[in-house]
C-alpha positions as CSV (number, residue, x, y, z in Angstrom):
1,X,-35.3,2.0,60.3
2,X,-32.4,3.8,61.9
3,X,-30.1,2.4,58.5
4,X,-32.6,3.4,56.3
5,X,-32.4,7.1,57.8
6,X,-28.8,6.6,57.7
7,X,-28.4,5.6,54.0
8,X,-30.7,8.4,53.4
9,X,-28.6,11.1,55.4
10,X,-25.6,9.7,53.4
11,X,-27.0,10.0,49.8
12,X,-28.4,13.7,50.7
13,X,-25.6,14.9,52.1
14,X,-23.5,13.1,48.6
15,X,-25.8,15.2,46.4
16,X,-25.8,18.5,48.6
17,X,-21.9,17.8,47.6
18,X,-22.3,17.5,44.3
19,X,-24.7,20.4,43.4
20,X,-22.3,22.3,45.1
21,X,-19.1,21.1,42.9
22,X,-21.0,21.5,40.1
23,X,-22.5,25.0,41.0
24,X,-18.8,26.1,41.8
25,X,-17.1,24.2,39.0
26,X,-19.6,25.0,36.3
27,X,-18.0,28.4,34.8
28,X,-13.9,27.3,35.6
29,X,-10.8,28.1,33.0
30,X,-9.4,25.8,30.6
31,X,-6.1,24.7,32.0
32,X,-5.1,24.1,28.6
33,X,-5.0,27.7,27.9
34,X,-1.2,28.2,30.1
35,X,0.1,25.9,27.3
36,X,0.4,29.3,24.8
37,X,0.4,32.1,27.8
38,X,2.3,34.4,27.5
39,X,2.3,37.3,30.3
40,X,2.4,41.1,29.7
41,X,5.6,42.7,28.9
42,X,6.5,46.3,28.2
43,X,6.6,48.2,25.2
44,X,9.5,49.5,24.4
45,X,9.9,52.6,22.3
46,X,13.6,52.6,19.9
47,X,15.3,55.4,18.2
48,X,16.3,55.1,14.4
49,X,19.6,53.8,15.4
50,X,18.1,51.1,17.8
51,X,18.9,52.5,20.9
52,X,16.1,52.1,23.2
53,X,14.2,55.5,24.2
54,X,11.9,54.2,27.0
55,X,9.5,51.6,28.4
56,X,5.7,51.8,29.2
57,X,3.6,49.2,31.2
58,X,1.9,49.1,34.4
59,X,3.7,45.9,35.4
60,X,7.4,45.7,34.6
61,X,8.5,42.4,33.3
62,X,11.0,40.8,31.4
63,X,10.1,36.7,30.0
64,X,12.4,33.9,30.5
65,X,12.2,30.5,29.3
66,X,12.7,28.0,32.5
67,X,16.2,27.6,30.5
68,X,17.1,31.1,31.0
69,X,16.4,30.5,34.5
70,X,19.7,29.6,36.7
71,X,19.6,26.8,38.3
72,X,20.7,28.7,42.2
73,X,17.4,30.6,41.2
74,X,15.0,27.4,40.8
75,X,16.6,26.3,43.8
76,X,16.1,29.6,45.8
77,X,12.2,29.3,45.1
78,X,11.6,25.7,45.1
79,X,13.0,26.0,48.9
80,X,11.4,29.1,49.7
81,X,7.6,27.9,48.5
82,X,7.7,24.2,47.4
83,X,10.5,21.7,48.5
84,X,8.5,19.4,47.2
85,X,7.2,20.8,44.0
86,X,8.9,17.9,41.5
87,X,7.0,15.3,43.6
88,X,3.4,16.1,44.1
89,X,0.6,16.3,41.5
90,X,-0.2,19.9,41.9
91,X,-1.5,19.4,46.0
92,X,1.0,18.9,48.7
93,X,-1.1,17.2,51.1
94,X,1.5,17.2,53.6
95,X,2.0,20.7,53.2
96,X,-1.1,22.0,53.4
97,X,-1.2,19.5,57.0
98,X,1.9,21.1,57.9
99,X,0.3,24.7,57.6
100,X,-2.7,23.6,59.2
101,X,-1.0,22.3,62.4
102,X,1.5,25.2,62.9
103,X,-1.8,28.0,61.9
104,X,-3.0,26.7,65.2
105,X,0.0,27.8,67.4
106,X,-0.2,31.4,65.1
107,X,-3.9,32.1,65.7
108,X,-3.0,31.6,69.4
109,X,-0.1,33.6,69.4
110,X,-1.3,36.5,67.1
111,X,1.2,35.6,64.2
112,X,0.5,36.0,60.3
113,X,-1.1,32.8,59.2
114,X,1.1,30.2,56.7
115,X,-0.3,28.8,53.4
116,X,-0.2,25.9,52.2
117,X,-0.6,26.6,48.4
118,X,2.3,24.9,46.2
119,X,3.5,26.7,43.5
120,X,1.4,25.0,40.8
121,X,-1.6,26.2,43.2
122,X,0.1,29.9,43.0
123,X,0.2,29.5,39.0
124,X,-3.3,28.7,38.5
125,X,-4.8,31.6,41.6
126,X,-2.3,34.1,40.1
127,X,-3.1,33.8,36.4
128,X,-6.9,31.9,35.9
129,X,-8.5,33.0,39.2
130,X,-9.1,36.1,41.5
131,X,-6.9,36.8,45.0
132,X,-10.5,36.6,47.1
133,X,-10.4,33.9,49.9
134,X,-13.0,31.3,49.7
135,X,-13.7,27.9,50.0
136,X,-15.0,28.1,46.6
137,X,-11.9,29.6,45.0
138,X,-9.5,27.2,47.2
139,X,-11.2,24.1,45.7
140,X,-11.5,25.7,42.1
141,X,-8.0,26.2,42.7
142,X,-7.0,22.4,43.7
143,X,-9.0,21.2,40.9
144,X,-7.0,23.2,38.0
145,X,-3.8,22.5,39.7
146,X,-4.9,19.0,38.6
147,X,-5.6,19.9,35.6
148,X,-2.1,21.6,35.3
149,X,-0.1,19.4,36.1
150,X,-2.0,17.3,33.4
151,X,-1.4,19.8,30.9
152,X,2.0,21.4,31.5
153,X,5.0,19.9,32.6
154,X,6.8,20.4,35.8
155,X,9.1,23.2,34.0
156,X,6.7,24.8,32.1
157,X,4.7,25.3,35.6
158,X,7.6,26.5,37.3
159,X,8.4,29.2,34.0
160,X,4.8,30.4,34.1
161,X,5.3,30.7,38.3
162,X,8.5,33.1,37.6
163,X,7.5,35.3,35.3
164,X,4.3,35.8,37.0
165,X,5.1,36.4,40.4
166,X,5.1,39.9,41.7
167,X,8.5,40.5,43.7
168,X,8.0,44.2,45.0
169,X,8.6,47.6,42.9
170,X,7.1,47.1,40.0
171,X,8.9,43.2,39.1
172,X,7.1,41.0,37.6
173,X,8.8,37.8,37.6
174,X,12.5,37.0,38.3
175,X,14.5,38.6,35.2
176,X,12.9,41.8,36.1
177,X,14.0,41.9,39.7
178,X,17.0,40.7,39.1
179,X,17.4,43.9,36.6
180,X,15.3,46.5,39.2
181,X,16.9,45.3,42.6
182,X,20.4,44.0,41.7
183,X,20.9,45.8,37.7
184,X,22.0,42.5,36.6
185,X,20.6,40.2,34.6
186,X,19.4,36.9,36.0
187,X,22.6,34.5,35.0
188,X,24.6,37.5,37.0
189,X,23.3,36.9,40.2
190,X,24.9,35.2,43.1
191,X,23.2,32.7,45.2
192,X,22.8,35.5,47.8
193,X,21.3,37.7,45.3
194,X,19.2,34.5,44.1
195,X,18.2,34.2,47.5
């Protein structure tokens, strides 16, 4: 009797899990559509002889291609947020492990708490989800950055990541910091800049 209560406990609890993925699951984004995305820019206003006038947006970027990107500015990122971003599919188990261990030590010690989000997890809250923080949006979240890395490549993942990403006073992505903080343009900056 006590295995048939068991067997029953286990198959509830299995479809308490999956009325909840589906309930959470049921209205998510089409990974697909980052294959064509293309973020805002500003528009730019020229004079009759070509000579630009001004620019209007309420984010300020400038688009690269990942082959616009220098390389000591892949690497600055890739060892700031995701060492091992070229190796996992989209979760870094270890990573999020990592963060989980050492959030411990900062609840206990009043510090800011770390994430454990890779960068494809950063592509798909930043441009198909919201910023709140839930359990439903984290596992929306791991499930399109499976369906990412399905879709995109490792580079196209990593362009979408830095042209997104907001970098402070006004920058969107890398090309525009580059330009705001430094007034170079990204294949100008040296690795300290990069950094």
């Amino acid at each position: 009797m006590a295995g048939v209560a068991l067997l029953g406990g286990i198959a509830l609890a299995g479809v308490v899990v999956a009325v909840y993925a589906a309930w959470v699951l049921h209205d998510m984004p089409d990974a697909s559509e980052l294959a064509d995305y293309r973020p805002a820019t500003a528009t730019r206003v020229y004079a009759g002889d070509g000579t630009l006038i001004g620019e209007f947006s309420d984010e300020r970027r400038i688009y690269v291609t990942y082959d616009q990107v220098p390389q000591t500015v892949v690497h600055a990122f890739l060892a700031a947020e995701d060492q091992n971003f070229f190796n996992h599919g989209g979760i870094d188990v270890s990573g999020i492990g990592r963060a989980m261990f050492k959030n411990v030590f900062n609840v206990m010690s009043g510090k800011r708490l770390e994430g454990g989000s890779t960068i494809t997890q950063q592509v798909a809250k930043n441009v198909l989800l919201t910023s709140e923080t839930s359990l439903n949006r984290k596992l929306k979240e791991a499930v399109l950055s499976s369906r990412l890395e399905a879709t995109l490549t490792k580079e196209q993942i990593l362009e979408l990541y830095l042209n997104e990403i907001y970098l402070g006073y006004r920058s969107y992505g890398v090309a525009s910091a580059a330009y705001n903080y430094f007034g170079k343009s990204l294949d100008q900056l040296t690795p300290d800049e990069a950094a």
